[in-house]
N, CA, C and O of each residue as an XYZ file, in Angstrom:
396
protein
N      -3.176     -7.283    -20.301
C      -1.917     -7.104    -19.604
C      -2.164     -7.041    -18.098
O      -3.139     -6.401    -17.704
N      -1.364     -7.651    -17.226
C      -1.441     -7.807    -16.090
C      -1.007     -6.757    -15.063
O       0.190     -6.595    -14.828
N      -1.918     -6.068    -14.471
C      -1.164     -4.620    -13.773
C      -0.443     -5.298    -12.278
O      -0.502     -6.528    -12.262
N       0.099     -4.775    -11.262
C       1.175     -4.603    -10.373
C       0.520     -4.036     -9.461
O      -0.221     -3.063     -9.600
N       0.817     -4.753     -8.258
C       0.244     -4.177     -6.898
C       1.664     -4.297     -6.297
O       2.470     -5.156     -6.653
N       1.951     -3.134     -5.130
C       2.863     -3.177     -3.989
C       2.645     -3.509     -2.984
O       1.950     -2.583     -2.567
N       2.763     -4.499     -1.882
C       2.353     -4.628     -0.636
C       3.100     -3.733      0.308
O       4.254     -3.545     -0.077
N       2.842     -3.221      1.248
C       3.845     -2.452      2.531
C       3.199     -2.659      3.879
O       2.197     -2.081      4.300
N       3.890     -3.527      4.458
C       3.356     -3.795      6.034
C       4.543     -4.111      6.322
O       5.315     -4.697      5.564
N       4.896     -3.554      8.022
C       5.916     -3.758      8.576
C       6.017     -5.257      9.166
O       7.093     -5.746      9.509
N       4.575     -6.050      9.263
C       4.421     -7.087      9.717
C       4.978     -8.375      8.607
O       4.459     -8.431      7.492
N       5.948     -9.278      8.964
C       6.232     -9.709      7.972
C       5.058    -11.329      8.018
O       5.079    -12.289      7.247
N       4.514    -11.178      8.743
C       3.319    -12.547      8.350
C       2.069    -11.900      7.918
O       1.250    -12.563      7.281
N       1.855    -10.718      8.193
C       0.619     -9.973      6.977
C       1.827     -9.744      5.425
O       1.246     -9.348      4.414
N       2.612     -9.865      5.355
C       3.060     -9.312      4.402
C       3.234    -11.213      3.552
O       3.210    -11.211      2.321
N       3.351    -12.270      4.086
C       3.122    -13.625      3.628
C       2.125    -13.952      3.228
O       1.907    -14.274      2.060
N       1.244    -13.928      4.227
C      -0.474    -14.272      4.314
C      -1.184    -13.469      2.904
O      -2.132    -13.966      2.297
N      -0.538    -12.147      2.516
C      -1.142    -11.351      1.642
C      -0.797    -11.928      0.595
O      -1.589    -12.097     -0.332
N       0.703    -12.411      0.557
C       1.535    -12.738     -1.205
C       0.525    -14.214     -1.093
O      -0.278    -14.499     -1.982
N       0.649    -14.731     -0.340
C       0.125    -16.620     -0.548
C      -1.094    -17.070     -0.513
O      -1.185    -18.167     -1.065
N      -2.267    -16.583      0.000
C      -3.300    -16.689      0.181
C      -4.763    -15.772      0.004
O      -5.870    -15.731      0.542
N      -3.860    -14.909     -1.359
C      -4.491    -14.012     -2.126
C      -4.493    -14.392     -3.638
O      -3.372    -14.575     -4.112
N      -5.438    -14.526     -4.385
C      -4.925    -14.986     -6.128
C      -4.689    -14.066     -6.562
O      -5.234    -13.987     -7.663
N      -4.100    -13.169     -6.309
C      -3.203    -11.710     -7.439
C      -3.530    -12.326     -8.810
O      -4.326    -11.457     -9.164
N      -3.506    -13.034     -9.655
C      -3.099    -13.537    -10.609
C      -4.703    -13.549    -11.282
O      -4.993    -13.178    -12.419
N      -5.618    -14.070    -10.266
C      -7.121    -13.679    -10.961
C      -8.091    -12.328    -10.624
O      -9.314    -12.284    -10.750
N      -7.360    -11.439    -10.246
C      -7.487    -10.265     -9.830
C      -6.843     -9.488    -10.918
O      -6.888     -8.258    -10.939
N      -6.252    -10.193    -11.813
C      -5.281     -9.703    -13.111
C      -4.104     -8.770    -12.356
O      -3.905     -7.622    -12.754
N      -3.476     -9.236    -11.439
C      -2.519     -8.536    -10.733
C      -1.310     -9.513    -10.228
O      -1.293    -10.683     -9.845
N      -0.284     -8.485    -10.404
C       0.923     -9.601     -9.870
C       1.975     -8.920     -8.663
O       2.168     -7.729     -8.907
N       2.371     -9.186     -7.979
C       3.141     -8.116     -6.774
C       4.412     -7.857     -7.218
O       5.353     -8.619     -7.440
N       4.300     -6.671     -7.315
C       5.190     -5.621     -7.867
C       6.650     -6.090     -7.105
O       7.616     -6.690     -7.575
N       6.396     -5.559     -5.720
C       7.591     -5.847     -4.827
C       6.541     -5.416     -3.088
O       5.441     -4.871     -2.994
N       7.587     -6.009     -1.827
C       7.131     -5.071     -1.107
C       7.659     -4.650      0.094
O       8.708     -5.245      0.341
N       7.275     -3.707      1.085
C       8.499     -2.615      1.754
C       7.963     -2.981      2.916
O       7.094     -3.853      2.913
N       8.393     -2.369      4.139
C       8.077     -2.780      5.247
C       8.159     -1.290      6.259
O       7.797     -1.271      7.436
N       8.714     -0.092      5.507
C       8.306      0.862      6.216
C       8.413      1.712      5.282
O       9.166      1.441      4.347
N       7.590      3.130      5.296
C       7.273      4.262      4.694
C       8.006      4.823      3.665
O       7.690      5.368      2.607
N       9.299      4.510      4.337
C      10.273      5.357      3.198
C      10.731      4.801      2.588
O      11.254      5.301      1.592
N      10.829      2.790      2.961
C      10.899      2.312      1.782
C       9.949      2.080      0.864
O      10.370      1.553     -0.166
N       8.633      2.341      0.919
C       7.808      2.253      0.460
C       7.648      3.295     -0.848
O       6.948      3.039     -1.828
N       8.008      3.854     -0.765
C       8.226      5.290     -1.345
C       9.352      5.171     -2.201
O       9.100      5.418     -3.380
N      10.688      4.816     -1.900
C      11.287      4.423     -2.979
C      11.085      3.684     -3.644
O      11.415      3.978     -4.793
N      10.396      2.169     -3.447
C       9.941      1.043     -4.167
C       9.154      1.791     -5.107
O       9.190      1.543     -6.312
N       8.358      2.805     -4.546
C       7.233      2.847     -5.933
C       7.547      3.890     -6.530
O       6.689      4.278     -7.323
N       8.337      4.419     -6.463
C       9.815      5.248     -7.895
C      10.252      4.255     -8.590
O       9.888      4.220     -9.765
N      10.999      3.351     -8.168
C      11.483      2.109     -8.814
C      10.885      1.145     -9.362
O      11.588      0.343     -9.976
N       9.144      0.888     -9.300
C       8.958      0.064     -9.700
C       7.338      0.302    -10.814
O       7.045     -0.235    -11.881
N       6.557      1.358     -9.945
C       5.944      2.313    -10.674
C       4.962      1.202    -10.698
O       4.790      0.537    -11.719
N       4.302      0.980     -9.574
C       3.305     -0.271     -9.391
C       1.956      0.280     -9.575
O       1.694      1.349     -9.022
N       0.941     -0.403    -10.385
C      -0.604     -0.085    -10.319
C      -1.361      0.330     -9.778
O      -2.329      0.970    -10.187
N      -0.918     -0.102     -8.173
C      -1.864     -0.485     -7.084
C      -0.652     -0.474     -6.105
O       0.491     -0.914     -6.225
N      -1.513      0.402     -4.745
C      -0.560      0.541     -3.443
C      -1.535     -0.032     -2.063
O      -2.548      0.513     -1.624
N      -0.892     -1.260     -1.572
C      -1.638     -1.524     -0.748
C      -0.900     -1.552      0.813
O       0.054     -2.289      1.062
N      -1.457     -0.706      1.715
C      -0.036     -0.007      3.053
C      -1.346     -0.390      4.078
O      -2.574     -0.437      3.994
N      -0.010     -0.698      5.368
C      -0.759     -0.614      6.377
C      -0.740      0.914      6.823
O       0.063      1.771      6.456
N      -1.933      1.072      7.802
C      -2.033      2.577      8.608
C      -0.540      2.970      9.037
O       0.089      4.000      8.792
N      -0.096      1.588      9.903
C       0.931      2.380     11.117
C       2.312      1.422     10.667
O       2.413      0.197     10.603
N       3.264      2.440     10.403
C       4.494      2.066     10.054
C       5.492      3.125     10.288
O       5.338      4.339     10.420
N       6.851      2.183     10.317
C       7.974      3.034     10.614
C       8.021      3.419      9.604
O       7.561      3.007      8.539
N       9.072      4.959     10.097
C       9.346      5.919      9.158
C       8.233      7.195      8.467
O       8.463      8.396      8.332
N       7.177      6.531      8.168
C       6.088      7.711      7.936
C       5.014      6.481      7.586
O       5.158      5.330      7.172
N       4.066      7.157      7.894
C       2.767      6.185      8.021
C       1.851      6.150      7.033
O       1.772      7.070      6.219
N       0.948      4.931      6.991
C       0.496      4.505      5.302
C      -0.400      5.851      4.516
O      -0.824      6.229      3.424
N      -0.326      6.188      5.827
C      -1.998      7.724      5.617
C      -0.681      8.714      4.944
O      -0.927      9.347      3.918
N       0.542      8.795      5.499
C       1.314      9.893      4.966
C       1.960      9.748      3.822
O       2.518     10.701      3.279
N       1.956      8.364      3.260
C       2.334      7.337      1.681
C       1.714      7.977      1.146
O       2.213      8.958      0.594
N       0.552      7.758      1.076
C      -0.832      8.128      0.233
C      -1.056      9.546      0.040
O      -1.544      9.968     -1.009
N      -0.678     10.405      1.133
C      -0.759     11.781      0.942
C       0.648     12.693     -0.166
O       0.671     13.652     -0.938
N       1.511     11.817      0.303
C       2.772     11.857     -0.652
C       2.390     11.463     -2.102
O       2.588     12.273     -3.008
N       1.763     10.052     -2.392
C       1.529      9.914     -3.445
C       0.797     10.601     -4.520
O       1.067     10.856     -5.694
N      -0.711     10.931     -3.381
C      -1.618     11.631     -4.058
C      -1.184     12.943     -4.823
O      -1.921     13.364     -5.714
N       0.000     13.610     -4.502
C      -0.078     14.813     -5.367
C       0.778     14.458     -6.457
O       0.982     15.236     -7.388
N       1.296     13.301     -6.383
C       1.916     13.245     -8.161
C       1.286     12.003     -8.587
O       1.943     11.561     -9.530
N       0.468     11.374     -8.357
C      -0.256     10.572     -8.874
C      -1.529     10.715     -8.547
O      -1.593      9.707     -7.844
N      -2.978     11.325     -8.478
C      -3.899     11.514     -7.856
C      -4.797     10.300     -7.892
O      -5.595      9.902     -7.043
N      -4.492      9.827     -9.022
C      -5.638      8.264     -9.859
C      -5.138      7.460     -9.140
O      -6.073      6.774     -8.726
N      -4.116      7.067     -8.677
C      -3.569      5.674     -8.263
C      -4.493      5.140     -7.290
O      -5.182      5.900     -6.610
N      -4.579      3.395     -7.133
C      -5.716      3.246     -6.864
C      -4.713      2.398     -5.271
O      -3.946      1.437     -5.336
N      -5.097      3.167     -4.064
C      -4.412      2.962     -3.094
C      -5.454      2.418     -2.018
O      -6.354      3.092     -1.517
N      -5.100      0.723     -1.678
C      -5.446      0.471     -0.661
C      -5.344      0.864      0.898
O      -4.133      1.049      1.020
N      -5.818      1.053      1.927
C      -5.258      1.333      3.100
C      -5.514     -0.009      4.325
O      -6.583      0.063      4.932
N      -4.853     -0.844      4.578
C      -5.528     -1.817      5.809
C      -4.837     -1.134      7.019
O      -3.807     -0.463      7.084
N      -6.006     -1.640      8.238
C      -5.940     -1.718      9.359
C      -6.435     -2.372     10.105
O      -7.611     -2.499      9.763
N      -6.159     -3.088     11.292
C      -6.607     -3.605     12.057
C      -6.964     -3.002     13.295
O      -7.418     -3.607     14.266
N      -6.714     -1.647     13.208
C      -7.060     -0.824     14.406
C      -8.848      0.078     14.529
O      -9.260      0.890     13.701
N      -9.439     -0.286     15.505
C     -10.761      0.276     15.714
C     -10.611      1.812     15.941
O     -11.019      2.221     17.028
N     -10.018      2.835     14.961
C     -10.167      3.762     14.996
C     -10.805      4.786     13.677
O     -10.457      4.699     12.499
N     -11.569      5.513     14.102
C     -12.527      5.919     13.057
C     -11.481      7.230     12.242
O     -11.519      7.519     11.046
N     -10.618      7.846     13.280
C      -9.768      8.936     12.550
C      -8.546      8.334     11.177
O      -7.768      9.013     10.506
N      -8.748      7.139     11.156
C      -8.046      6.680     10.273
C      -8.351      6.581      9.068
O      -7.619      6.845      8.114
N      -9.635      6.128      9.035
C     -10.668      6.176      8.104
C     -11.148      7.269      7.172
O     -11.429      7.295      5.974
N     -11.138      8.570      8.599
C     -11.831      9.574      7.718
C     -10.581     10.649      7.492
O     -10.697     11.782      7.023
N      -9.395     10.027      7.928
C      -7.907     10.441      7.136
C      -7.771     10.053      5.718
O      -7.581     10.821      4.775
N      -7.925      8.424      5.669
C      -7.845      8.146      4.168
C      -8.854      8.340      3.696
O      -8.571      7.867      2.595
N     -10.206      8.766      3.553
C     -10.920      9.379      2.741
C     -10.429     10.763      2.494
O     -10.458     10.993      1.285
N     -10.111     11.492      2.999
C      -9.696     12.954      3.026
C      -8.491     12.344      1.818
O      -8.651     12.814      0.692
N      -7.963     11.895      1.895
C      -6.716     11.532      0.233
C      -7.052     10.726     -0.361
O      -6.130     10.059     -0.830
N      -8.393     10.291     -0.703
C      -8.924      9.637     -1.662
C      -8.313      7.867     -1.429
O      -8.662      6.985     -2.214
């Protein structure tokens, strides 16, 4: 069975580049849906109850580090990507601190 990833980037050509030029499909994954800032992000994955959460760092509304910290206490397993393109190390050792 094929599990579900969410994408969330406010950028809507990382959010293309990710659906089109990624094989989800041999990764045994298919895209759930995806949001473009925090809080929609957060409702999407009430609504859709996706496998896999993949957020950028910095977004409107609450930020990918504060997704993940939200998520982590009612889902602790979920297996949550974090991208960034920013050279900062406090980001890093934010999302390690929430797994």
């Amino acid at each position: 069975m094929m599990k579900t990833i969410m994408l969330v980037d406010d950028d809507p050509h990382i959010v293309k580049a990710l659906t089109d030029h990624i094989d989800w499909p041999s990764l045994g994954l298919s895209i759930a849906g995806t949001a473009s800032n925090g809080l929609d992000a957060l409702e999407l994955f009430h609504s859709m109850h996706p496998d896999v959460v993949m957020t950028d760092v910095y977004l409107p509304g609450m930020t990918g580090l504060e997704i993940t910290q939200t998520l982590r206490r009612d889902h602790p397993h979920l297996p949550i990507i974090i991208l960034s393109g920013y050279d900062e190390f406090e980001n890093a050792r934010a999302a390690m601190r929430w797994g």
